[in-house]
SETOR-328198 format. One record per residue (C-alpha): residue in three letters; x, z, y. Coordinates in steps of 0.1 Angstrom, whole numbers, padded with zeros to 4 digits, always signed. Layout:
ALAXZY;...
***
This chain:
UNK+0000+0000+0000;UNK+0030+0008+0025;UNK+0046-0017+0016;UNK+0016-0043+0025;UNK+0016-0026+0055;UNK+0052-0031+0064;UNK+0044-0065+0054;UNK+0017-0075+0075;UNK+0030-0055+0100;UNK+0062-0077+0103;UNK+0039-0110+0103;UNK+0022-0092+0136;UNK+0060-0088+0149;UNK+0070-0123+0145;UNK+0040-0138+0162;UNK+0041-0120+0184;UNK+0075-0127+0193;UNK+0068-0167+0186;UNK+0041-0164+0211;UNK+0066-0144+0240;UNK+0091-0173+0231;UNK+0069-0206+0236;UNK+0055-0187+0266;UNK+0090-0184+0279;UNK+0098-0222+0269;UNK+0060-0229+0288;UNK+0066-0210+0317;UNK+0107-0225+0321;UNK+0089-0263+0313;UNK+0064-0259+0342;UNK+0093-0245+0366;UNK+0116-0272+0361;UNK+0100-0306+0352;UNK+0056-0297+0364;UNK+0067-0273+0396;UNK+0089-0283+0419;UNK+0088-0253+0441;UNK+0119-0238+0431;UNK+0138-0267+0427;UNK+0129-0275+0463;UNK+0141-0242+0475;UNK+0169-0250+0459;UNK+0177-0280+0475;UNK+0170-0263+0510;UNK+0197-0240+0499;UNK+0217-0267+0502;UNK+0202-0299+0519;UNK+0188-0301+0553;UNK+0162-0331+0560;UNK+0167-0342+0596;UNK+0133-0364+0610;UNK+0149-0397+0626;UNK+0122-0405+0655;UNK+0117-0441+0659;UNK+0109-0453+0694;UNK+0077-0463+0703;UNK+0070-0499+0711;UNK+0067-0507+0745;UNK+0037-0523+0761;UNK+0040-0551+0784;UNK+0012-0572+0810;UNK+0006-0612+0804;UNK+0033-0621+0822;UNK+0057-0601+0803;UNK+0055-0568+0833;UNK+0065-0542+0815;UNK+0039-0512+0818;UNK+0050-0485+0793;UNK+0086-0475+0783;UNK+0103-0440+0766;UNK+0124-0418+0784;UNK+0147-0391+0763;UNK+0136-0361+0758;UNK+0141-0330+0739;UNK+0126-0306+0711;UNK+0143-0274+0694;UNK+0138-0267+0656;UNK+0147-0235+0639;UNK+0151-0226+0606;UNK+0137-0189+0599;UNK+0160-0180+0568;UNK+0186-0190+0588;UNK+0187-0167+0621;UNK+0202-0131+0606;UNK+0197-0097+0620;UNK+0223-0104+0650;UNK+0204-0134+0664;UNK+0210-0131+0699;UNK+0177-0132+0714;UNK+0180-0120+0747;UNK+0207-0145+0748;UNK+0187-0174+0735;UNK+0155-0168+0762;UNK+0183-0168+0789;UNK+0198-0204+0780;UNK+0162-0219+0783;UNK+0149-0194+0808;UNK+0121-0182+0792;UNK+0108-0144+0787;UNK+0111-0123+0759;UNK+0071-0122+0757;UNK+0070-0162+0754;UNK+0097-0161+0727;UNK+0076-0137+0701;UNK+0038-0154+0711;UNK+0062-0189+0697;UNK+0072-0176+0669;UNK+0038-0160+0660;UNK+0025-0193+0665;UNK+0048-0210+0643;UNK+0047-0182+0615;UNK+0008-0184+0615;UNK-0001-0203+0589;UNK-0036-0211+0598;UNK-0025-0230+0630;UNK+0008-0242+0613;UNK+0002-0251+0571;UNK+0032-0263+0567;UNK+0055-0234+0578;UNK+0082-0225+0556;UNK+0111-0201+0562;UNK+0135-0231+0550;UNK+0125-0260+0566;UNK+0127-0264+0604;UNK+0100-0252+0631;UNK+0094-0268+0662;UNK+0101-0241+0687;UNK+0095-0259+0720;UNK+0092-0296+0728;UNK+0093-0323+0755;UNK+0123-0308+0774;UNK+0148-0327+0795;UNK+0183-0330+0791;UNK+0190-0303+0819;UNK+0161-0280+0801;UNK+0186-0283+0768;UNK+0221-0284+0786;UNK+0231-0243+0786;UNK+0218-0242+0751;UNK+0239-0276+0740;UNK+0263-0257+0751;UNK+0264-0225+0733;UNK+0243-0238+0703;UNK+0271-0223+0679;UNK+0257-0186+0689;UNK+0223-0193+0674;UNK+0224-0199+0636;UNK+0191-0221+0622;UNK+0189-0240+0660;UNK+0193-0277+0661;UNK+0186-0296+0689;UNK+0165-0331+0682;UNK+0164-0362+0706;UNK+0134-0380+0707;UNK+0114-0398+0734;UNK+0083-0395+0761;UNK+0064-0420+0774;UNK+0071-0430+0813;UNK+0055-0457+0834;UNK+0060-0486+0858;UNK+0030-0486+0879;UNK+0007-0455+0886;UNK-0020-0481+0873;UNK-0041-0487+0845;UNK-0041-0450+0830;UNK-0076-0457+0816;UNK-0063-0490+0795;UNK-0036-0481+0787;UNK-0038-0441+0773;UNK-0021-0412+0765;UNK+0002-0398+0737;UNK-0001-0360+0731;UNK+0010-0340+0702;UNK-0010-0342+0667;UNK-0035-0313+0659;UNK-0041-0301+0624;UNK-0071-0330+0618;UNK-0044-0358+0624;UNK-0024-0342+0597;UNK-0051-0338+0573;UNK-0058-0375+0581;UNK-0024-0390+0579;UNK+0005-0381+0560;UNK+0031-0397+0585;UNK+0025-0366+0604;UNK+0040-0333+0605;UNK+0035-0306+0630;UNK+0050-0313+0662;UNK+0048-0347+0665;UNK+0030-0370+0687;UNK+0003-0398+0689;UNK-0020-0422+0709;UNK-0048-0399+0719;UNK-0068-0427+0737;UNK-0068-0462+0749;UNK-0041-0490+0739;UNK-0022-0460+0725;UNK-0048-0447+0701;UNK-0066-0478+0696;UNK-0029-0496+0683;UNK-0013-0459+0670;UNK+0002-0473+0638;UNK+0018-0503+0652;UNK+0032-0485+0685;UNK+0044-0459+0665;UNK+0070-0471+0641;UNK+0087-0452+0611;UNK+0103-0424+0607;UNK+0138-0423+0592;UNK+0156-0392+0579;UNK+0193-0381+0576;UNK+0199-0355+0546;UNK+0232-0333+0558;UNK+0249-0309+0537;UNK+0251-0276+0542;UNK+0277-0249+0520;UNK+0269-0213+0508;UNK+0273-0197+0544;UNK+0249-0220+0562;UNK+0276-0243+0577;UNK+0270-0278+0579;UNK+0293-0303+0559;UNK+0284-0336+0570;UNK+0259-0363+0550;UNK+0251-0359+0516;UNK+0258-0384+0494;UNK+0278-0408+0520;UNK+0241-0413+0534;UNK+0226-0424+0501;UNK+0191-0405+0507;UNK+0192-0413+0544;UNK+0163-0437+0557;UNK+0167-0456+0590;UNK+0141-0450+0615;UNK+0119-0482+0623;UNK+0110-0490+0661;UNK+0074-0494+0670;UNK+0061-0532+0674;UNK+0057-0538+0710;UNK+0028-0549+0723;UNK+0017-0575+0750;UNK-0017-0570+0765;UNK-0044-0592+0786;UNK-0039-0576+0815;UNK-0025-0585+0849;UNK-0009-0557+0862;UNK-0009-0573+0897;UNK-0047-0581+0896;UNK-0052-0544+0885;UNK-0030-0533+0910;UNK-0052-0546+0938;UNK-0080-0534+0926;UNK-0079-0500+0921;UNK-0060-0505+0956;UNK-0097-0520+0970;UNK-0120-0493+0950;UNK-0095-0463+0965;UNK-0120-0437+0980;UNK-0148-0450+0964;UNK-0164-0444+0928;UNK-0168-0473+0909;UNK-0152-0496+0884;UNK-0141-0537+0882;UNK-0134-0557+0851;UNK-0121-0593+0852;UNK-0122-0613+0820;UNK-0109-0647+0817;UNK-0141-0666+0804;UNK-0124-0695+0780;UNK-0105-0666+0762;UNK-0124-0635+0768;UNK-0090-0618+0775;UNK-0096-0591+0799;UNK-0073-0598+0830;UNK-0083-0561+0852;UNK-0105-0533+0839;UNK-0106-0508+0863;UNK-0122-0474+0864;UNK-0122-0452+0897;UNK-0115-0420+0901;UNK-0084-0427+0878;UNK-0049-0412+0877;UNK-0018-0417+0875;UNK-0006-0422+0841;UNK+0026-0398+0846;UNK+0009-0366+0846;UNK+0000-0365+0810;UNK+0030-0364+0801;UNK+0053-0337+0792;UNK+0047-0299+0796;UNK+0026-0304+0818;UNK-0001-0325+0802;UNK-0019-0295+0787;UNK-0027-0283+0824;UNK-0037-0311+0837;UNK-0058-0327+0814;UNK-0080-0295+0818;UNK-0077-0300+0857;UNK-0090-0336+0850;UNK-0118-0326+0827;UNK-0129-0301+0848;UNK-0126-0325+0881;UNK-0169-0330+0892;UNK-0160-0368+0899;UNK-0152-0371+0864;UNK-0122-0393+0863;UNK-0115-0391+0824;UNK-0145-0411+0817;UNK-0137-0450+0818;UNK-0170-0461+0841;UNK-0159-0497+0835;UNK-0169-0495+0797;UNK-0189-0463+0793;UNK-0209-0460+0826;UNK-0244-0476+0827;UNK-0262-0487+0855;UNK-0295-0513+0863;UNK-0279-0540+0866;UNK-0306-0549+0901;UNK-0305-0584+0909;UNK-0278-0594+0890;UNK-0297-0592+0861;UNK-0320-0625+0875;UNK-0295-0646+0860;UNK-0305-0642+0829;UNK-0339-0637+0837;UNK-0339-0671+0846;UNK-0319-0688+0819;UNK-0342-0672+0794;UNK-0377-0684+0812;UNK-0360-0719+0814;UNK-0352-0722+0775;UNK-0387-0704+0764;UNK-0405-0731+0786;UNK-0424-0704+0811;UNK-0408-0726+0843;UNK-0389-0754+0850;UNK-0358-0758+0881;UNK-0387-0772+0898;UNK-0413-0746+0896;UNK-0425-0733+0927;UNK-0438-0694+0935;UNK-0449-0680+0971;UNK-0430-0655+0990;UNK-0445-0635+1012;UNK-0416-0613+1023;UNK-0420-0579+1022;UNK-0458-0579+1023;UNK-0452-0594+0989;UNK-0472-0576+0963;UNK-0465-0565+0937;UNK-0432-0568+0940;UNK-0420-0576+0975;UNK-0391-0597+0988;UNK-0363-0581+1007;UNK-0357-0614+1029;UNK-0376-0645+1048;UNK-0365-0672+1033;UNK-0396-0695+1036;UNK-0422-0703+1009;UNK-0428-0719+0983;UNK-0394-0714+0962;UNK-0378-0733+0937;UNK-0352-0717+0914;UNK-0321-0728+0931;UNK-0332-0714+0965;UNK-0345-0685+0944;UNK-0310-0672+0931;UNK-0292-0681+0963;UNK-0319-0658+0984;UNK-0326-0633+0951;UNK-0365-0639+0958;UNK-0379-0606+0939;UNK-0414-0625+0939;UNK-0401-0657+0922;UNK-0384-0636+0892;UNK-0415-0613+0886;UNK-0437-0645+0882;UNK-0414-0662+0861;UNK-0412-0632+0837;UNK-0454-0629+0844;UNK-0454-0660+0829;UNK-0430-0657+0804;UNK-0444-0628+0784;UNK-0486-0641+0793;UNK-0476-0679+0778;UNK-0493-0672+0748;UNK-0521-0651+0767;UNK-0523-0615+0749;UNK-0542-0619+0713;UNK-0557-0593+0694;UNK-0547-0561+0695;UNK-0518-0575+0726;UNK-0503-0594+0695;UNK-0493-0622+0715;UNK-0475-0603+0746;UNK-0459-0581+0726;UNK-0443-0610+0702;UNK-0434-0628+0740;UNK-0416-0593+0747;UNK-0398-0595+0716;UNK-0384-0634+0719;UNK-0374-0619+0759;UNK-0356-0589+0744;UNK-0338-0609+0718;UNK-0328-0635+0742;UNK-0313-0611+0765;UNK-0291-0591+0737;UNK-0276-0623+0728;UNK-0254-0618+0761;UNK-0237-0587+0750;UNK-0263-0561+0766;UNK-0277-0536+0753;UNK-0249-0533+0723;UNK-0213-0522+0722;UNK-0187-0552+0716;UNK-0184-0541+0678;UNK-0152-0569+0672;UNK-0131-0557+0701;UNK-0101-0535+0712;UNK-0121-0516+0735;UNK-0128-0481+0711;UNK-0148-0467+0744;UNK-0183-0480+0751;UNK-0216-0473+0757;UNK-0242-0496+0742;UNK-0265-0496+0778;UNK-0297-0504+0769;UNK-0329-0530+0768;UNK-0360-0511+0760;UNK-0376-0522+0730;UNK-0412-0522+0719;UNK-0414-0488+0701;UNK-0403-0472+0734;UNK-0427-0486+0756;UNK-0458-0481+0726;UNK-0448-0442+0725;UNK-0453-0442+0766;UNK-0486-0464+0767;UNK-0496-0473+0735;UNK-0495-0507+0715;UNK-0525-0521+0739;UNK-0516-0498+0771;UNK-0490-0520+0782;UNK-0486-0557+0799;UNK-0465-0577+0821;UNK-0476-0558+0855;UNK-0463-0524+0833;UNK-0428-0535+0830;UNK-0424-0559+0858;UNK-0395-0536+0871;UNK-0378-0557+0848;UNK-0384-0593+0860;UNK-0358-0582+0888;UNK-0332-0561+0865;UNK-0347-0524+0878;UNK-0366-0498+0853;UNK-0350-0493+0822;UNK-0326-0520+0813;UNK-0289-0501+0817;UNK-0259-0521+0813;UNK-0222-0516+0817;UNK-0194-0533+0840;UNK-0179-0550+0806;UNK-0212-0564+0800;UNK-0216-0577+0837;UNK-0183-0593+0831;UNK-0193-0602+0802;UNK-0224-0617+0815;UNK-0205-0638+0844;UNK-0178-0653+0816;UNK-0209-0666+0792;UNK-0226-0684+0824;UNK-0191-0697+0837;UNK-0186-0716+0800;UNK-0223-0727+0799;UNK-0235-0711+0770;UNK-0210-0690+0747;UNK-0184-0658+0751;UNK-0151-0647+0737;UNK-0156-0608+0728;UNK-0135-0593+0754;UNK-0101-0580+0743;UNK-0069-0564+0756;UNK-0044-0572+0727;UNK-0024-0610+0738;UNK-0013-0617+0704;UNK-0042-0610+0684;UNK-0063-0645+0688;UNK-0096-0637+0691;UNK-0112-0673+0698;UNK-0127-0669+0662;UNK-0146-0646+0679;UNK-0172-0666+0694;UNK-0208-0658+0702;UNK-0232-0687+0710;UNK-0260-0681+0734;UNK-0292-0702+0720;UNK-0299-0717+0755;UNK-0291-0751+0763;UNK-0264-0762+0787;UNK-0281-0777+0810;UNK-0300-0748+0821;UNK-0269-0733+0826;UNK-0255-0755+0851;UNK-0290-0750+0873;UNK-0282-0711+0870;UNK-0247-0718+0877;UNK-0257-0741+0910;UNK-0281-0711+0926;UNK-0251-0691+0922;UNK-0226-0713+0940;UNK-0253-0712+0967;UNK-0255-0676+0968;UNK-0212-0676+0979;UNK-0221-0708+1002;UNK-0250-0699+1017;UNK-0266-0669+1004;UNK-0251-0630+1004;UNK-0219-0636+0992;UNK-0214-0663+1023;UNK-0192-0640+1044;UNK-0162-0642+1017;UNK-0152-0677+1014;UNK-0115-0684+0995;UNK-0100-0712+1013;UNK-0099-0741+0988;UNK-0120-0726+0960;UNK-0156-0724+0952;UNK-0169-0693+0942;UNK-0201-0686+0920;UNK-0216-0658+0924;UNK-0246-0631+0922;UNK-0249-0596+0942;UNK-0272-0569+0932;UNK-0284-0535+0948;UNK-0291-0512+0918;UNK-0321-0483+0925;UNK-0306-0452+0924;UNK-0329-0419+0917;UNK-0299-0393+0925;UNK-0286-0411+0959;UNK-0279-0439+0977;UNK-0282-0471+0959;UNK-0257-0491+0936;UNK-0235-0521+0949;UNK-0233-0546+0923;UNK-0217-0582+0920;UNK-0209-0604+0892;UNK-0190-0642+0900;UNK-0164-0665+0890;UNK-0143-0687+0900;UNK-0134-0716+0906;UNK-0170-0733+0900;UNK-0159-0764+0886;UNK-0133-0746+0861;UNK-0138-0715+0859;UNK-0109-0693+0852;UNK-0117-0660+0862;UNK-0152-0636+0862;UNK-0158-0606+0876;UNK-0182-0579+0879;UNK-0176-0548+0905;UNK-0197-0517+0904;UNK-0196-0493+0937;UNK-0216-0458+0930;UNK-0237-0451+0962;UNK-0222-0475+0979;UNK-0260-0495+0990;UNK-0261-0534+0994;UNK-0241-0558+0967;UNK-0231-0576+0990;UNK-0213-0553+1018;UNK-0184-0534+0992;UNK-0188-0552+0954;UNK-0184-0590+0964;UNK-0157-0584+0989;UNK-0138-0566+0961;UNK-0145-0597+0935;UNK-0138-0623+0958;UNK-0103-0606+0967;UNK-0099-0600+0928;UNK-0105-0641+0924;UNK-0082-0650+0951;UNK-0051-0628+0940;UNK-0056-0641+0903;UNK-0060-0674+0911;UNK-0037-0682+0940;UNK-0011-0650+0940;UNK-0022-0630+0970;UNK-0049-0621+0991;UNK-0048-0642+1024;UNK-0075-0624+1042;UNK-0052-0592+1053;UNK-0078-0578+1075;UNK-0102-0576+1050;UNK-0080-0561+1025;UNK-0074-0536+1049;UNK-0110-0529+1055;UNK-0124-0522+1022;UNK-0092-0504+1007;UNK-0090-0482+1037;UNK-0128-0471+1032;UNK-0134-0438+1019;UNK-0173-0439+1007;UNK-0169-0406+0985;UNK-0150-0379+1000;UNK-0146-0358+0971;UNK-0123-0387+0951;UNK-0091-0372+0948;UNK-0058-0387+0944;UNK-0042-0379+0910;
***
């Protein structure tokens, strides 16, 4: 009986001891070939992995201007495991001339691991960044005192022109989403946090390289490990060459100074965007650096709201304007011809009445050149009543819908979904469900809506889609999506208006009326004809809207342009002059008419535009 004991007692002994073996063999087969842990604390023992920044491509104008370029700056890593008990740190703060109390709320930062996943006591830490060479120079200097400090070179954006800060974005440092999102990054570096620079992040940015160095038992460095074997060469960023004319966007945030408001020029046959211009701006050096943090909150918190790009995300009635299309659309859906006549009575005009005496009855040409509110009302009236009303308003409410579509087949009411431009707003034309849930599906007819015969009540639009608008009438019929990138063709890109051609040459005569005779007759370029339209948009929280889209020149049009002036009252007293001027400098390479110049860019309409 003992002796079964002792036997099956010795089985339990040797399994037991199997089992503490294989879990030994387990736990040494997961440590060395499955977990990699150790073997990369190992390494770190040994091995330091330097990040090589690559510069990041530069951006140039059409004509090769360049716009944005890097300027050196400075970052310092340390290594935690690295900085013993007799780290000077008094000494350190005084080299970069910072307190004690800044010091330790760093390296909290850096040690907390819910702000900074990746920390590790043997790899590097950003401690500060986006210093200058004289921020770094007492520390270059006695850099040997500091164990686990290296000092990293990389590079900052810096600008040309205090211009175009809205196009052309920012780059700020990565937060912990961009990491999650992207492995390229790591904690501390930057990225394009709008515009161009977010919009074409991974080919401005480039690729990283990295330099493994060798390091002995006491921490001191021994040179590159391997002969550079490991080490990866850093990759420049692809530069890249935009639409814009920097001297064309130049003058015109030189004309819209003082004022709020916006102006985009796009070059109709290419839909390349030549000026895009959003006032209040800034200028594009102050967020960069230490600094940007500060004020980027001063800008955000500005009441003018200059962060928001009103040339793409503002929306506005688009006022007269708008009778452009009005009339291309009743041409091609047969509700008039250029010969149809409608009375004007003025301003005793009902329901809508006319803002000048221009004599009565009115054609369509002599109705765009004198924007005849009266003419575009009946026109609409008898656009959406062709077909009478049917049962049930069947028959209007189809007319509505053939208007609406129409309409949206310019670009309104719907971002640009095949562009560049990452920031828009849609604007809007109201569509049948909206105007059922205010009246009902038989409370509503053509005198319910007739704000819109004349571009007032709920249609919203933005300056890209004025623009926008201008370039499709100045090719007769089709538009280019507008686009800032010059290399990346988009003439594949083309959107076909169903409207014939020859109605657009009617629409396009009215409007070289309206610069010959009409509103726009006080801004003549010497040796080009202009096309234009002006528009005074209603305004319920001020002073009206000055609007004007145009191109030029009328037989060949190379340029259009729609301006935008918040508050600023008639179309034709601040946006035309600003357009015209635009055309001239684009088209003949400066603006002749000095005193004018002088006039509108001197005029402060807003005093609370600051200067950033």
């Amino acid at each position: 009986m003992i002796n079964d004991q002792n036997y099956r007692r010795r089985y339990v002994i040797s399994g037991i001891a199997i089992v503490v073996v294989l879990v030994y063999i387990i736990r040494l087969f997961y440590l060395q070939i499955i977990d990699q842990s150790t073997k990369d604390q190992a390494d770190n023992n040994a091995l330091v992995k330097q990040t090589i920044y690559p510069s990041r491509g530069l951006i140039y104008d059409r004509n090769g201007e360049l716009l944005v370029f890097n300027q050196p700056i400075y970052e310092i890593t340390m290594v935690m495991r690295e900085m013993g008990k007799d780290w000077d740190t008094t000494a350190f703060c005084q080299c970069l001339q910072i307190s004690r109390t800044e010091f330790d709320e760093r390296i909290a930062e850096i040690k907390d691991k819910k702000k900074n996943r990746g920390y590790s006591r043997w790899t590097p830490q950003v401690f500060m960044s986006q210093l200058k060479k004289e921020d770094i120079a007492t520390l270059q200097e006695s850099k040997f005192l500091f164990p686990g400090i290296q000092i990293q070179k990389r590079t900052l954006r810096d600008y040309t022109y205090k211009a175009a800060a809205h196009v052309l974005g920012s780059v700020g440092e990565v937060n912990q989403n961009d990491i999650d999102r992207d492995a390229y990054y790591a904690r501390g570096d930057y990225s394009g946090r709008d515009g161009l620079e977010r919009t074409y992040e991974q080919q401005l940015r480039g690729e990283k390289g990295v330099e493994v160095l060798m390091r002995d038992s006491r921490g001191r460095m021994q040179g590159s490990y391997q002969n550079g074997a490991l080490d990866k060469t850093a990759k420049a960023g692809t530069d890249l060459y935009t639409t814009l004319d920097i001297q064309l966007q130049l003058l015109a945030e030189e004309l819209l100074a003082g004022k709020i408001g916006s102006a985009v020029a796009i070059e109709p046959k290419t839909g390349e965007i030549l000026a895009l211009v959003s006032n209040p701006s800034w200028n594009p050096k102050v967020l960069v650096g230490k600094e940007r943090s500060k004020n980027y909150n001063q800008l955000l918190k500005d009441p003018t709201k200059p962060l928001m790009n009103r040339a793409t995300q503002a929306t506005y009635p688009p006022g007269s304007t708008f009778k452009t299309i009005q009339a291309l659309v009743c041409l091609e859906q047969g509700a008039i011809t250029p010969n149809t006549l409608y009375p004007c009575s003025g301003p005793q005009s009902t329901p809508i009445k006319c803002t000048h005496h221009h004599g009565s009855p009115v054609a369509l040409d002599k109705a765009i050149e004198q924007s005849c509110n009266p003419y575009f009302w009946c026109a609409y009236r008898d656009l959406l009543q062709k077909d009478g009303y049917g049962k049930d308003n069947a028959d209007f409410r189809h007319r509505y819908e053939l208007w609406r579509d129409a309409v949206m087949e310019f670009g309104l009411g719907q971002r640009f979904k095949d562009t560049d431009l990452s920031e828009q707003s849609a604007g809007k034309v109201p569509n049948i469900k909206e105007y059922d849930r205010t009246y009902g599906p038989t409370g509503w007819k053509a005198i319910t809506i007739r704000s819109l015969s004349i571009g007032q009540g709920e249609i919203l639009v933005t300056p890209l889609q004025l623009a926008n608008q201008a370039a499709t009438i100045a090719n007769e019929g089709y538009f280019i999506t507008p686009h800032l990138n010059k290399n990346d063709s988009m003439l594949t890109h083309r959107h076909e208006i169903g409207i014939k051609q020859k109605w657009f040459a009617e629409v396009k005569e009215g409007m070289h009326r309206v610069m010959q005779y009409g509103t726009g007759r006080w801004y003549p370029i010497e040796g080009i004809s202009q096309a234009g339209k002006t528009g005074t948009a209603q305004n319920p929280h001020g002073k009206d809207h000055a609007i004007f889209i145009g191109f030029a020149p009328v037989e060949d049009p190379q340029i259009a342009v729609a301006v935008v002036v918040e508050n600023a009252g008639y179309g034709a007293t601040w946006a035309c002059p600003v357009a015209s001027m635009m055309m001239e400098q684009y088209l003949t390479g400066q603006v002749q008419r000095k005193d004018l110049r002088k006039k509108i860019s001197s005029a402060v309409l807003n005093e609370s535009v600051k200067k950033w």
